[in-house]
C-alpha atoms as an extended CHARMM CRD file, in Angstrom:
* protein
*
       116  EXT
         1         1  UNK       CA             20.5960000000       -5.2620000000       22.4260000000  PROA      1               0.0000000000
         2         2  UNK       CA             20.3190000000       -1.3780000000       21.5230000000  PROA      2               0.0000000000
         3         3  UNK       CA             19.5560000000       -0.9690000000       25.3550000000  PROA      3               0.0000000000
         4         4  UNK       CA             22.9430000000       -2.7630000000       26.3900000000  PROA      4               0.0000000000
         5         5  UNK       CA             24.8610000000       -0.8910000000       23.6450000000  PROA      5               0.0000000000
         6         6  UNK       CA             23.2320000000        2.1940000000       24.9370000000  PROA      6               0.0000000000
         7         7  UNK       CA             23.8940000000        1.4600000000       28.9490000000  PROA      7               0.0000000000
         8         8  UNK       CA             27.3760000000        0.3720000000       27.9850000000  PROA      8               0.0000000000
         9         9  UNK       CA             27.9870000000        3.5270000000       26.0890000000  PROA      9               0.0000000000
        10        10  UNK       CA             26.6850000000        5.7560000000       29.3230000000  PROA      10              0.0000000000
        11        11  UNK       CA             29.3180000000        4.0520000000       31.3440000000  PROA      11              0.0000000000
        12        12  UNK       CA             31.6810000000        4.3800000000       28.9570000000  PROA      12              0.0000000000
        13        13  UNK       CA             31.0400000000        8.1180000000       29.2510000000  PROA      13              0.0000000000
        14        14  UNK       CA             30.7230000000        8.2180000000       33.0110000000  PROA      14              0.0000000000
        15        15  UNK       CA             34.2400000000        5.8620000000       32.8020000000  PROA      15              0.0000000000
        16        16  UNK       CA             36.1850000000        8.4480000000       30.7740000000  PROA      16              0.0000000000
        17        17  UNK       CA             35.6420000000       11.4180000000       32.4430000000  PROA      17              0.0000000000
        18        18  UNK       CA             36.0120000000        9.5680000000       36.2600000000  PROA      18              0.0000000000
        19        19  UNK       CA             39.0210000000        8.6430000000       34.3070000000  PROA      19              0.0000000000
        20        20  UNK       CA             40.8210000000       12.2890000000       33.2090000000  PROA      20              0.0000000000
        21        21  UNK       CA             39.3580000000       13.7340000000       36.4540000000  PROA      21              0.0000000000
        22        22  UNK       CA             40.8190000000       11.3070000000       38.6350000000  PROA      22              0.0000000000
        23        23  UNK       CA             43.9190000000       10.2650000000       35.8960000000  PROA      23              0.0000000000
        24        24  UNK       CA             43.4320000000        6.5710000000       36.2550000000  PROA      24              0.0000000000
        25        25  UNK       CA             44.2790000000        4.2990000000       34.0910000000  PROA      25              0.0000000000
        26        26  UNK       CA             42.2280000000        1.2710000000       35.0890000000  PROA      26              0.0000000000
        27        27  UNK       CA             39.0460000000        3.1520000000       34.9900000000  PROA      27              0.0000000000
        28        28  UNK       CA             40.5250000000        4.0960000000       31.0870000000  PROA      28              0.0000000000
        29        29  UNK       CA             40.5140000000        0.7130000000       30.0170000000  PROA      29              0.0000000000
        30        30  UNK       CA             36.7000000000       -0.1520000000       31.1850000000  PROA      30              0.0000000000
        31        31  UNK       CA             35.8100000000        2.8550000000       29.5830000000  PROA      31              0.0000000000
        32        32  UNK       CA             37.3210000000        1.6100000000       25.9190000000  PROA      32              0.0000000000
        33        33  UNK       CA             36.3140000000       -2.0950000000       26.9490000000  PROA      33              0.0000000000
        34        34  UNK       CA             32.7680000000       -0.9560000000       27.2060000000  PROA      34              0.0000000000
        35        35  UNK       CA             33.0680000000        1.3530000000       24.0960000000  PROA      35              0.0000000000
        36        36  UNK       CA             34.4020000000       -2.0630000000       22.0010000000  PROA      36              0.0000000000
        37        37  UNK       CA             32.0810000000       -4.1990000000       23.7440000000  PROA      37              0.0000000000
        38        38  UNK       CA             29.1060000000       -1.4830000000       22.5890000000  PROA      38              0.0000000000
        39        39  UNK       CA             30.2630000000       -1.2040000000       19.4690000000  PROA      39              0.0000000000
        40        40  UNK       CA             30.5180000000       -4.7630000000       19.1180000000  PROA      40              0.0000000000
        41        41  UNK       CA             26.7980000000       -5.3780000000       20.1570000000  PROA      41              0.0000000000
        42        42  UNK       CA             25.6730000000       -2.4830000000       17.7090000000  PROA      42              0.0000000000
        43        43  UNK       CA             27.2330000000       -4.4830000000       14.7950000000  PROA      43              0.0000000000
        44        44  UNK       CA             25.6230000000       -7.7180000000       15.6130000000  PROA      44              0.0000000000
        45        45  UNK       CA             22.7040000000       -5.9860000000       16.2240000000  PROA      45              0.0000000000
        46        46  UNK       CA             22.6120000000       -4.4440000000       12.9260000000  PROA      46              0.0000000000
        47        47  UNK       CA             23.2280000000       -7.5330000000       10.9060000000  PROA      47              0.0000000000
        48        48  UNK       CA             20.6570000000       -9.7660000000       12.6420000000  PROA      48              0.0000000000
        49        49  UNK       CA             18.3200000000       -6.8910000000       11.6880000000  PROA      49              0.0000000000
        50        50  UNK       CA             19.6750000000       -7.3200000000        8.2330000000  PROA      50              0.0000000000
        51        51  UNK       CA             18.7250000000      -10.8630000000        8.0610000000  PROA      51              0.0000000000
        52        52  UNK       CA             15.6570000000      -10.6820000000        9.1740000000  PROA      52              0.0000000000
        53        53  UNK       CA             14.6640000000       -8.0410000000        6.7860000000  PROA      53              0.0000000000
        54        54  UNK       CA             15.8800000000      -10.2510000000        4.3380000000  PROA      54              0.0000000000
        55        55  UNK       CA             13.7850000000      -13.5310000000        5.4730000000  PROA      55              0.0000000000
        56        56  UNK       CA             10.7520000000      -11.1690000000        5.8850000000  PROA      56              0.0000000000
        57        57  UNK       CA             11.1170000000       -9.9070000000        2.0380000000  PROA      57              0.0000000000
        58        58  UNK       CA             11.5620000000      -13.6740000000        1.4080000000  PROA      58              0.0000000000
        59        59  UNK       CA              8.2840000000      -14.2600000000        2.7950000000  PROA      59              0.0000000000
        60        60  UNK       CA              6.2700000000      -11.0490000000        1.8580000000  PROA      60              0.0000000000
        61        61  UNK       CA              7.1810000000      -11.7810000000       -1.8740000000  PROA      61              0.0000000000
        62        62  UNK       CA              5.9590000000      -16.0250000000       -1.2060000000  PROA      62              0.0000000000
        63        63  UNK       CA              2.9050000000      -14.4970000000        0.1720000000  PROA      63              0.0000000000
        64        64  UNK       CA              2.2450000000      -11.9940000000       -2.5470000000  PROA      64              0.0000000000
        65        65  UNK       CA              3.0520000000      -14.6990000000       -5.0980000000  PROA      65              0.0000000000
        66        66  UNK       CA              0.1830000000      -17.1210000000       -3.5840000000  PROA      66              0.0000000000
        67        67  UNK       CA             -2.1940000000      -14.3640000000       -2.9940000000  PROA      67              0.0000000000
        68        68  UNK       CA             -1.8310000000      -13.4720000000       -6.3630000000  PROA      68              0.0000000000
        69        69  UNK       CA             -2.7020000000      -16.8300000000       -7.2560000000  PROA      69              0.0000000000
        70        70  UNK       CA             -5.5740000000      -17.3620000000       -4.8300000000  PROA      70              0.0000000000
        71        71  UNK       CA             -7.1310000000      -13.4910000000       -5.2160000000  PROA      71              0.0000000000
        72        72  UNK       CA             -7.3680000000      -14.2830000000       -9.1180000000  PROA      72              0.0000000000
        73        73  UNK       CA            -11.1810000000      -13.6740000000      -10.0020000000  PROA      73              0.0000000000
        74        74  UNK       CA            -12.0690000000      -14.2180000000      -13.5090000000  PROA      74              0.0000000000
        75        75  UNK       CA            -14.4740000000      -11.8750000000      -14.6500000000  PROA      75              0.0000000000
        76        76  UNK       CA            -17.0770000000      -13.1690000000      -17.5500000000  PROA      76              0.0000000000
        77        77  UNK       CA            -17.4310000000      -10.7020000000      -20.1350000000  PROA      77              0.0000000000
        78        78  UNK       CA            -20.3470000000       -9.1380000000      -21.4600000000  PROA      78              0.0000000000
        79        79  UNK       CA            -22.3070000000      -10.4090000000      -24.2880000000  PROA      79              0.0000000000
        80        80  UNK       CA            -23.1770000000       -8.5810000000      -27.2900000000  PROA      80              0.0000000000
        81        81  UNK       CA            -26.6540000000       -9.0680000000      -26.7250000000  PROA      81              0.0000000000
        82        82  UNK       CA            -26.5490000000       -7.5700000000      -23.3660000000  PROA      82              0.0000000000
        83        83  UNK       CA            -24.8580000000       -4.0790000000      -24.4810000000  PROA      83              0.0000000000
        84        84  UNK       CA            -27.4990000000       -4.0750000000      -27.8930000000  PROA      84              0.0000000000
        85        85  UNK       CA            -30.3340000000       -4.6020000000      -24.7990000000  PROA      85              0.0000000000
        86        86  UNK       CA            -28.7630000000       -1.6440000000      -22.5360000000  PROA      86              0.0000000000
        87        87  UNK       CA            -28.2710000000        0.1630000000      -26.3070000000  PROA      87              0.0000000000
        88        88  UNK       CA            -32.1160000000       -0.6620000000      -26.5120000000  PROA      88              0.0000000000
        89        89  UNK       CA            -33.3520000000        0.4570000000      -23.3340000000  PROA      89              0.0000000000
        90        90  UNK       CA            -31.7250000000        3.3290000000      -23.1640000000  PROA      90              0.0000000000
        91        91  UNK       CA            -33.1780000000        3.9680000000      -26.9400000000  PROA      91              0.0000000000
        92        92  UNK       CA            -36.4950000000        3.6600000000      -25.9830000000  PROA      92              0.0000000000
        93        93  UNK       CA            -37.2640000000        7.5230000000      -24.7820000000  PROA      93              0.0000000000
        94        94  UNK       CA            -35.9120000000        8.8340000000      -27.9840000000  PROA      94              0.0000000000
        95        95  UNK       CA            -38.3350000000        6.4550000000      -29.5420000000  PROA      95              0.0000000000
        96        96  UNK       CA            -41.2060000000        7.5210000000      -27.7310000000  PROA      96              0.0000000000
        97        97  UNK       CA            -40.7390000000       11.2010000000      -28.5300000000  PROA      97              0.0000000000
        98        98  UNK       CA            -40.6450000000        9.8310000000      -32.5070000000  PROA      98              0.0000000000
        99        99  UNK       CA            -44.0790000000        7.9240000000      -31.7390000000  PROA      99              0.0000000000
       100       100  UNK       CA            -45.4900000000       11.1630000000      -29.9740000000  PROA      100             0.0000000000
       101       101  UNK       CA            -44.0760000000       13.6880000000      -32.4560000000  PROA      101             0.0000000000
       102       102  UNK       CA            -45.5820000000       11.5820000000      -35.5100000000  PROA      102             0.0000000000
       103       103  UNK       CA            -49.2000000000       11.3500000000      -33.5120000000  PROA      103             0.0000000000
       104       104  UNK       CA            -48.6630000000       15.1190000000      -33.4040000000  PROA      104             0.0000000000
       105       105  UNK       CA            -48.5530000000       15.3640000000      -37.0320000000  PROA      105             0.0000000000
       106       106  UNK       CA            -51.1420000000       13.3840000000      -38.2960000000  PROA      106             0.0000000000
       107       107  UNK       CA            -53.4860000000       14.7850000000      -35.7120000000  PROA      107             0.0000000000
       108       108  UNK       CA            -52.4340000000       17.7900000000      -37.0260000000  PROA      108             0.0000000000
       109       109  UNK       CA            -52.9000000000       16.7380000000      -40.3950000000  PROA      109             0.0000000000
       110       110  UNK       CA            -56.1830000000       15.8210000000      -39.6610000000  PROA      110             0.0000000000
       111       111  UNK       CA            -57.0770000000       18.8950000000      -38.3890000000  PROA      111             0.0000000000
       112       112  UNK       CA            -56.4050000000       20.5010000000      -42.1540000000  PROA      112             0.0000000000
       113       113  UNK       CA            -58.1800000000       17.6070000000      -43.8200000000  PROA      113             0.0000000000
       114       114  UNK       CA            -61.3180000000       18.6300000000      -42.0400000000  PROA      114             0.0000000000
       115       115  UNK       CA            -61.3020000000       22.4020000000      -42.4050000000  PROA      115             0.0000000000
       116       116  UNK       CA            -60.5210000000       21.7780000000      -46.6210000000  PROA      116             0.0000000000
């Protein structure tokens, strides 16, 4: 429909100034009758575009509503045990630095035993 609007307007054009140049009044009259009729077709244009903008937010928010629905994924949560096992494992460095620093000292204690 733009295209017709658009065509009817370029003889509209071509219409209106055959019409001053050559001062006939016929060829004035098909120039505003395709002006109206281009107008006309721009305005029904525009408000089936309106419509269908309207239907496709219709559907766009129907979609969005059941793909909410159907994208849903219920995540478990984590168990208390689990984090005091990750709490745990990641503990167990800093524990074996405590076991190695104590073997440290009572080999070194040892050490002062024997020379006394």
């Amino acid at each position: 429909m733009l295209i017709i609007a658009l065509v009817l307007a370029l003889i509209g054009l071509v219409a209106l100034v055959f019409a001053v140049v050559t001062s006939n009044e016929l060829v004035a009259w098909v120039c505003i009758g395709a002006s109206v009729l281009g107008v006309v077709l721009l305005i029904v244009d525009a408000i089936r575009e309106r419509q269908q903008r309207g239907v496709g937010a219709d559907d766009a928010a129907q979609d969005d509503a059941a793909g909410d629905e159907d994208s849903y994924v219920d995540y478990p949560e984590e168990d208390s045990d689990e984090g005091e096992d990750a709490d745990k494992d990641a503990g167990e460095p800093a524990e074996d630095a405590d076991a190695a620093e104590e073997a440290a000292v009572s080999a070194e204690a040892h050490r002062d035993d024997k020379t006394n």
